[in-house]
C-alpha positions as CSV (number, residue, x, y, z in Angstrom):
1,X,41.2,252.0,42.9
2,X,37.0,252.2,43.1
3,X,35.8,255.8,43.5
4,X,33.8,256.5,47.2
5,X,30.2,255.4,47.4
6,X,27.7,258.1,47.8
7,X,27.1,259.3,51.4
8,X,24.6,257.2,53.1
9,X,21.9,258.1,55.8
10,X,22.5,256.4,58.8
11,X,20.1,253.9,60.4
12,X,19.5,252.2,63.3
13,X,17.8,248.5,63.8
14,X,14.0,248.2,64.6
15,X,13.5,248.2,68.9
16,X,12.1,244.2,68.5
17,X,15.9,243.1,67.6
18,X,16.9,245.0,70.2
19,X,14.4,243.2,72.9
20,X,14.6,239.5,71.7
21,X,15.0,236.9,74.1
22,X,15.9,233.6,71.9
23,X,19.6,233.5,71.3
24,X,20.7,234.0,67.7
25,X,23.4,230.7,68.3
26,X,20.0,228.5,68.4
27,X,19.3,229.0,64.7
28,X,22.9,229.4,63.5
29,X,24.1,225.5,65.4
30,X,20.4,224.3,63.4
31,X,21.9,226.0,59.9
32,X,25.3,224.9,60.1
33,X,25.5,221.6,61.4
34,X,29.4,222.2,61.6
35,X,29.2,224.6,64.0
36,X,29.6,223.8,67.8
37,X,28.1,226.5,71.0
38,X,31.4,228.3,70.9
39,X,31.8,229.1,67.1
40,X,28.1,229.9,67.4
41,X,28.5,232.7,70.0
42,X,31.9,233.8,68.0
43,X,30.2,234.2,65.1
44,X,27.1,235.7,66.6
45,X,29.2,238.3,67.9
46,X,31.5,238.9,65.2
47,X,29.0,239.3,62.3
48,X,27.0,241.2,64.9
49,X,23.5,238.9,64.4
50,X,20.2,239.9,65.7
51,X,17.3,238.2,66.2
52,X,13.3,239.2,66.6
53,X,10.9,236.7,68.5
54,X,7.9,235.4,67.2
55,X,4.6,237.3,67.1
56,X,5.9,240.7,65.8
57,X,4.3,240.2,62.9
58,X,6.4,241.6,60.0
59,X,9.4,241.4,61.7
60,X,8.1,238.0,62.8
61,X,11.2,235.6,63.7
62,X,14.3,236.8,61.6
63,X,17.4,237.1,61.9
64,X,18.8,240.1,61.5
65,X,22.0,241.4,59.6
66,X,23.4,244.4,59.7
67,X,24.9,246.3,57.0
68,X,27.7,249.0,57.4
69,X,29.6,251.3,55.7
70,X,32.8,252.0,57.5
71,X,31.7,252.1,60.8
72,X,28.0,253.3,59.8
73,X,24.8,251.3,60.1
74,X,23.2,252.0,56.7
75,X,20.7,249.0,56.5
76,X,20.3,245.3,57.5
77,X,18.8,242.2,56.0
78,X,16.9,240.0,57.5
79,X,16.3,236.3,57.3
80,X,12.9,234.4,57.9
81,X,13.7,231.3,60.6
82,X,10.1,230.4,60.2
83,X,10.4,230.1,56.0
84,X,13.5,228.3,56.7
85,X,12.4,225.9,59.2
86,X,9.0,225.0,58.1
87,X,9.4,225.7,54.1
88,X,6.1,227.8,54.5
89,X,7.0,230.1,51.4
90,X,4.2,232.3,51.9
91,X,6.7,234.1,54.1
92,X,9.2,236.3,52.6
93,X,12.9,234.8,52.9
94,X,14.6,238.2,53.2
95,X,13.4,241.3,54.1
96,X,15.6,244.7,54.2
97,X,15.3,247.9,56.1
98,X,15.8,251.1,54.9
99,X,18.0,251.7,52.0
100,X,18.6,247.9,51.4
101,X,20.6,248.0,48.8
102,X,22.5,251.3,48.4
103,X,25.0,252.0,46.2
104,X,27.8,250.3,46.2
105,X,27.6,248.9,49.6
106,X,28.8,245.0,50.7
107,X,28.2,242.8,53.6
108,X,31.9,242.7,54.8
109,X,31.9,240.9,58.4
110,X,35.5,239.9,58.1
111,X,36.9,243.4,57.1
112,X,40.1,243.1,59.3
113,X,41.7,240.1,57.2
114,X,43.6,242.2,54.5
115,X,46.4,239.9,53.7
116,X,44.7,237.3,51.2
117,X,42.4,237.6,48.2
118,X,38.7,238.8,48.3
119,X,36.0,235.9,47.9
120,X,32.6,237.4,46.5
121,X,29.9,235.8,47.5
122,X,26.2,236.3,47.4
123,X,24.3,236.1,50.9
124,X,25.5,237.4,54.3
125,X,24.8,233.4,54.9
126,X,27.3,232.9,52.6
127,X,29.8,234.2,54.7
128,X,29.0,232.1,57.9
129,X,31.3,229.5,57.1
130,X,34.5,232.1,56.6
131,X,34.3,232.4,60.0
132,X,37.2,229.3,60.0
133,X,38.9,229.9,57.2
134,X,41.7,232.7,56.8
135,X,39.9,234.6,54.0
136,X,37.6,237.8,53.4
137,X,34.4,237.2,51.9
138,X,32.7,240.4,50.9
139,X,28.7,239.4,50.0
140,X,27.3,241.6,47.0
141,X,23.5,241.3,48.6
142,X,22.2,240.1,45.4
143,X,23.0,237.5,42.4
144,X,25.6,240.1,40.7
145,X,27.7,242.8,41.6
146,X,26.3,246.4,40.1
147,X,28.7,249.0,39.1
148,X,28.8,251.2,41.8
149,X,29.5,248.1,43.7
150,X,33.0,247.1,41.4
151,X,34.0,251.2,41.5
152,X,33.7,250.4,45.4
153,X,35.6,247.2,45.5
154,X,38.6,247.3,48.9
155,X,42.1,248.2,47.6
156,X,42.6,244.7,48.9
157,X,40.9,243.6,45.3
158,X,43.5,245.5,43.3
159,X,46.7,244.2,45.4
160,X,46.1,240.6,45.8
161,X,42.7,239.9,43.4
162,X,39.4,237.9,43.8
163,X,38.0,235.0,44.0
164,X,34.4,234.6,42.3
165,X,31.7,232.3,44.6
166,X,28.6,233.3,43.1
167,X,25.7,230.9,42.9
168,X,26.7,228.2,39.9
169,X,23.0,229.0,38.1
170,X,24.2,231.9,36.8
171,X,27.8,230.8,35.8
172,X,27.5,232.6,32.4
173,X,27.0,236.4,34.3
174,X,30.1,235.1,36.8
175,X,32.0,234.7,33.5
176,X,30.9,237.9,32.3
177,X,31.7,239.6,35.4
178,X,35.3,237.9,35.6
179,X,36.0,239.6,31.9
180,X,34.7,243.3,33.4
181,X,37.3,243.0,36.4
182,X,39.9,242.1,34.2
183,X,39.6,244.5,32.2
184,X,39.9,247.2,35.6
185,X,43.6,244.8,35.8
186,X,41.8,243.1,39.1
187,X,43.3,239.3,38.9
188,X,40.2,237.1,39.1
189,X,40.3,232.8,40.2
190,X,37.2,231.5,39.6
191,X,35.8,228.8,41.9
192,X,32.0,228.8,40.9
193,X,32.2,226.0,38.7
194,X,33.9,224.0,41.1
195,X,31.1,224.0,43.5
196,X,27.9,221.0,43.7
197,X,24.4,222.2,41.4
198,X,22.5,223.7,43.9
199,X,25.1,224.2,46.9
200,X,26.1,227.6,48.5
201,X,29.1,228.9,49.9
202,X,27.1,229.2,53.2
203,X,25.9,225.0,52.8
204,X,29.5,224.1,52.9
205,X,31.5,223.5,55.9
206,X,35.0,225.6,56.5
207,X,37.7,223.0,55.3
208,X,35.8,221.9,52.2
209,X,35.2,226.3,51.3
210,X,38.6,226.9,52.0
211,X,40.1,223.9,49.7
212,X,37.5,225.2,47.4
213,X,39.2,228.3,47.0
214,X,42.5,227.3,46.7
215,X,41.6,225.2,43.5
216,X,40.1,228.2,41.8
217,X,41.3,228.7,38.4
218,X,43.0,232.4,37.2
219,X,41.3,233.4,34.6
220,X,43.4,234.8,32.2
């Protein structure tokens, strides 16, 4: 079982998430076009989403996700609606708050579904469209998992295994990874090579993820 991540200084979101007026379940019903009003307020509440309004300049229009540890706030990402909705990319796509990606942290919204494999994914977007399926995605906040990250993996990874989602671009360093977790005796399916050039866990609606993931090969 991973070792325990470093203690973590605890954080709270900037006052302009707090304050917003424009509901978060706008942007997710434009992003997922699967997703009706009332999955859009579950899902708002569940992954605990924020959003900033326009004109606060840095913070300018994002949404906001927060990352915990346990029950800790120890940073967030954000997401630029304006970059997304007008592809101006002048504007940074993510931004992260204070210790954005510490040390072997996930984004883990769905933390209470223990009894099925782990999916890793990349984005906290990614994860959106778990929200109807009966699995655990666990996002790595990046394009591969770092160490402290696999000594930090659930116990959930050792009892029932993972299943690898990672964007297909970089299929050889999933293949790689898929060999490192094998050799910790982690069972690993691999469903990255299943997916469309250029398609995301988080483009794909619930029913095609989930089928997805149940035609992931073991890798042996």
């Amino acid at each position: 079982m991973g070792s325990a991540a470093k203690p973590m200084k605890i954080i709270s979101l900037p006052a302009e998430v707090l304050n917003a007026d424009t509901p978060v379940w706008v942007y997710l019903m434009s992003r997922f076009k699967w997703m009706d009003d009332a999955l859009a307020h579950l899902v708002t509440d569940t992954f605990l989403f924020g959003r900033t309004e326009s004109g606060m300049n840095y913070w300018d229009n994002r949404l906001f996700i927060p990352i915990f540890k346990g029950d800790e706030l120890v940073s967030y990402s954000s997401r630029s609606m304006t970059c997304w909705m007008t592809g101006d990319v002048s504007i940074p796509k993510y931004l992260s708050g204070p210790n954005g990606g510490p040390a072997g942290v996930f984004y883990d919204p769905l933390a209470v579904r223990t009894n099925s494999r782990l999916v890793i994914v990349e984005g906290p977007l990614d994860c959106v469209p778990f929200i109807n399926t009966s699995h655990r995605p666990i996002a790595v906040l990046g394009s591969g998992m770092h160490q402290a990250q696999i000594e930090n993996l659930p116990s959930q990874a050792y009892e029932l295994g993972v299943v690898l989602m990672l964007d297909r671009d970089k299929l050889g360093d999933t293949i790689k990874l898929a060999n490192r977790l094998r050799g910790l005796n982690i069972r690993v399916w691999l469903a990255t090579h299943l997916m469309e050039e250029g398609v995301d866990p988080g483009d794909m609606r619930p029913a095609a993820l989930a089928r997805l993931i149940d035609m992931a090969e073991e890798v042996a």
